[in-house]
C-alpha positions as CSV (number, residue, x, y, z in Angstrom):
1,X,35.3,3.4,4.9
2,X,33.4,3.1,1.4
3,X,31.0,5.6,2.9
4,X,33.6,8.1,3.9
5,X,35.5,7.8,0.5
6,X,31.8,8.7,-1.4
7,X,31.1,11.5,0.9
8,X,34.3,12.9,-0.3
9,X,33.9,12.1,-3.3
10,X,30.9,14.3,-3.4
11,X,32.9,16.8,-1.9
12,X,35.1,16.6,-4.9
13,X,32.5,17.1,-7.5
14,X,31.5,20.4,-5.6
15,X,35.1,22.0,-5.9
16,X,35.5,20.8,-9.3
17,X,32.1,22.8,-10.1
18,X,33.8,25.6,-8.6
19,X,36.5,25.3,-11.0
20,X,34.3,25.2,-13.7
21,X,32.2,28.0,-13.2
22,X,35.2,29.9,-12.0
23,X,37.5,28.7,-14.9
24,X,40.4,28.7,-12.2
25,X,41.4,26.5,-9.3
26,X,42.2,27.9,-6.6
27,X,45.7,28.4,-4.6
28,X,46.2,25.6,-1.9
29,X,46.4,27.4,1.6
30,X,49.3,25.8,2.9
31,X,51.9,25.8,0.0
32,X,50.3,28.6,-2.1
33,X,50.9,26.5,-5.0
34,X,48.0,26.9,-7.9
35,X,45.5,23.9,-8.2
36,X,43.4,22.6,-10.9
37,X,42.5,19.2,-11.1
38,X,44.8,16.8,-8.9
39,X,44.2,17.5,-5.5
40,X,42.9,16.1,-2.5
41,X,40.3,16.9,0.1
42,X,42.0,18.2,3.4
43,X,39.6,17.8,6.8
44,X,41.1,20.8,8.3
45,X,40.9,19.5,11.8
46,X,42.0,15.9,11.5
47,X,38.7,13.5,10.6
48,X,40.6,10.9,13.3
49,X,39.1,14.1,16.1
50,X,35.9,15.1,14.6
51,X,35.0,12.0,12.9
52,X,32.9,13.9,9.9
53,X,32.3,14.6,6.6
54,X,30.8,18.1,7.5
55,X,31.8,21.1,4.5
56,X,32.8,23.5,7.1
57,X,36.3,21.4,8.0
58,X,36.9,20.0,4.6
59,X,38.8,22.2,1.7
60,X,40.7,21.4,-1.3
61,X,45.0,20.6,-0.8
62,X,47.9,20.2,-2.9
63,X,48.0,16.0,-2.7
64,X,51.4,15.7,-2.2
65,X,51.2,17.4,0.9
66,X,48.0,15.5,2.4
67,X,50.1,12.4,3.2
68,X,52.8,14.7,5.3
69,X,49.7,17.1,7.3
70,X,48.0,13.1,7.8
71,X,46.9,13.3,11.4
72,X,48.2,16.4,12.5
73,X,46.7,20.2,13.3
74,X,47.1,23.0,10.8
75,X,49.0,26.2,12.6
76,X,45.9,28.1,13.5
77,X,47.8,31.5,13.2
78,X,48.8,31.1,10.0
79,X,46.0,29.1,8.0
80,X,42.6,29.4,9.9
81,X,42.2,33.1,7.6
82,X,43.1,31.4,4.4
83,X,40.7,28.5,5.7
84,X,38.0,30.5,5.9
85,X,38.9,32.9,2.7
86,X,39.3,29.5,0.5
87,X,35.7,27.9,3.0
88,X,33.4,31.0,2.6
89,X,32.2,30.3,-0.8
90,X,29.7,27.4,0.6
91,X,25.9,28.0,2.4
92,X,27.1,26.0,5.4
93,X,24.0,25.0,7.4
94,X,24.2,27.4,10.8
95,X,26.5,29.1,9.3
96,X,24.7,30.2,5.9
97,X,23.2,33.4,6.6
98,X,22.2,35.2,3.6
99,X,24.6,38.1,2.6
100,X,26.7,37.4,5.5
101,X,29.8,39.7,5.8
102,X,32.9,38.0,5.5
103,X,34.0,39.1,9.0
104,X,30.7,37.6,10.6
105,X,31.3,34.7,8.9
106,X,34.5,34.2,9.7
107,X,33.4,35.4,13.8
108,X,30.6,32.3,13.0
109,X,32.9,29.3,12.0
110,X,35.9,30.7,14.6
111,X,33.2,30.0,17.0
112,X,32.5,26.6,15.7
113,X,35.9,25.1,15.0
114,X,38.3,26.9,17.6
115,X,37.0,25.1,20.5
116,X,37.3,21.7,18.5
117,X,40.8,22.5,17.6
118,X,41.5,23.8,20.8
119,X,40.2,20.2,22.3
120,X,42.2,18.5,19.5
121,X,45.5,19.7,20.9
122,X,44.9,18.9,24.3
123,X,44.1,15.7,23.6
124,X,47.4,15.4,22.0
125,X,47.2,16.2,18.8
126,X,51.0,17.8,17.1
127,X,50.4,21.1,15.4
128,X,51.8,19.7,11.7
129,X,55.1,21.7,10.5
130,X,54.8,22.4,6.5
């Protein structure tokens, strides 16, 4: 658990960069709502499934609403684009190609994380309502 929360953590520092250098936050992909500074890291497909820390399913979400998503599936349909829009800032091992369009990449990760969310909800998993 320790572990996890430092991994994070790290994660943390890298968005926080991204404010910096940006001089923004960024809007949160589910409510829309502007962030800055309080937020909280969001595995996109539930870390009780995938059991990582991996960059490519973790983004930055208004903290209020990370207690209420807890354990459950994003709607695919309406956030996997924002996902990837808010996602395609980082090299992302496999996935970094340099110069990569942003319709390749999004093709690249699609092929990466559908199947897992796909596997997700069969196993049960609720498709989380915001």
């Amino acid at each position: 658990e320790k572990d996890k929360e430092r991994k994070l953590e790290n994660v943390r520092k890298l968005w926080d960069c991204v404010i910096d250098i940006n001089g923004v936050g960024f809007k949160d992909i589910y409510s829309k709502r502007h962030i800055e500074n309080k937020y909280a890291i969001d595995h996109f497909i539930p870390w009780s499934y995938v059991a990582n820390d991996e960059l490519w399913n973790l983004i930055p979400m208004d903290e209020n609403l990370n207690s209420s998503k807890n354990n459950k599936l994003p709607d695919w349909d309406a956030y996997y684009k924002k996902f990837c829009d808010l996602n395609s800032i980082w090299p992302l091992e496999e996935l970094y190609i340099q110069k990569i369009e942003k319709e390749r990449f999004f093709n690249v990760l699609y092929g990466r994380l559908h199947p897992i969310y796909e596997s997700a909800m069969t196993q049960g998993y609720d498709i989380w309502k915001n």
